[in-house]
C-alpha positions as CSV (number, residue, x, y, z in Angstrom):
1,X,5.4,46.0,-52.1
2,X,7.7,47.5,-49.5
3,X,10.6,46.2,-51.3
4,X,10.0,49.1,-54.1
5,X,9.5,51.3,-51.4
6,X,11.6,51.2,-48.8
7,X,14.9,53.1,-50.9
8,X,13.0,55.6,-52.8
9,X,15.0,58.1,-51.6
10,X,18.6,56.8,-51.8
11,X,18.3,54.6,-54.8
12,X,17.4,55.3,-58.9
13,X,16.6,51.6,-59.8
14,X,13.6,51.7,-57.0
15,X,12.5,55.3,-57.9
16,X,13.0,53.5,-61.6
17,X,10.8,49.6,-60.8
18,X,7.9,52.0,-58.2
19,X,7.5,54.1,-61.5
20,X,7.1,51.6,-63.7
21,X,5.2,49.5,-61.7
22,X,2.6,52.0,-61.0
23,X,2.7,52.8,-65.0
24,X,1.7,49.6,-65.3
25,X,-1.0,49.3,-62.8
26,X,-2.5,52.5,-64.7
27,X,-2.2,51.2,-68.0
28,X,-4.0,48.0,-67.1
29,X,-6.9,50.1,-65.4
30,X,-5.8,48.6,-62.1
31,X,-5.7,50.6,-58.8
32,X,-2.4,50.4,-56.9
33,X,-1.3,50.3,-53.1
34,X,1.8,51.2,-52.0
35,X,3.1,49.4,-49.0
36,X,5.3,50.2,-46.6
37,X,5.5,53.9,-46.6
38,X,7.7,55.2,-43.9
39,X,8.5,58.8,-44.7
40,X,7.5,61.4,-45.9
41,X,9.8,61.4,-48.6
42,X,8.3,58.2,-50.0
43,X,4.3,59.5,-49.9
44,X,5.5,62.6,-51.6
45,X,7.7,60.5,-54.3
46,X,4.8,58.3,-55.0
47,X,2.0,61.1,-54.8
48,X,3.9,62.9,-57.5
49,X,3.7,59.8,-59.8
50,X,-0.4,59.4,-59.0
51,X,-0.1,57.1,-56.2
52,X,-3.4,57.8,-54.0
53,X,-3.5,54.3,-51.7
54,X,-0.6,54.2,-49.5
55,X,-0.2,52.4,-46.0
56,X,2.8,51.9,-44.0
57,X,4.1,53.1,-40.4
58,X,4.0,56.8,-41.8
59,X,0.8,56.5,-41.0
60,X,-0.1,54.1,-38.5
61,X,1.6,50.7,-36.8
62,X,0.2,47.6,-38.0
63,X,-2.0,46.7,-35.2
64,X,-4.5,43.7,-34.8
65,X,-8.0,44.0,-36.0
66,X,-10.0,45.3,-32.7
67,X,-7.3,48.1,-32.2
68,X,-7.5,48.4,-36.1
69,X,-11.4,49.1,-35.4
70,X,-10.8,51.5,-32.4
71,X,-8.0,53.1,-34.6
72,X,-10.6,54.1,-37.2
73,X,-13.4,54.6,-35.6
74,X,-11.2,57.4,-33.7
75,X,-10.3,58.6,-37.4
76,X,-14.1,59.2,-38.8
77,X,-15.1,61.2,-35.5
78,X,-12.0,63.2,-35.9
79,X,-12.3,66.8,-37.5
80,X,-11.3,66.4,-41.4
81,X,-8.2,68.9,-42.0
């Protein structure tokens, strides 16, 4: 949820709650989606803890499903990096 998100950087009890939650996730054999990743501060934080599904503005605006199609169909015909 963004809410564990969104102070990663500034704050120890939401680096402390996205650790734990994503702990949890993995022990329960669950895969986990970070929301609401901004910066890249936050994709590194949570990539470092295992993190591989993340969405937010740091990587695109929420936008409504046909410009959501457009958006990825621009994405698979781009050259991978």
């Amino acid at each position: 949820d963004m809410s564990f998100v969104s102070d990663l950087e500034h704050c120890q009890t939401s680096r402390a709650l996205t650790t734990s939650v994503l702990r949890i996730g993995e022990t329960l054999g669950m895969h986990t989606v970070a929301e609401g990743v901004e910066t890249e501060a936050q994709r590194a934080f949570l990539a470092r803890l295992g993190c591989r599904v993340l969405q937010g503005f740091l990587f695109a605006p929420a936008l409504p499903a046909a410009a959501l199609e457009h958006w990825l169909q621009g994405r698979a015909s781009a050259p991978q990096a």
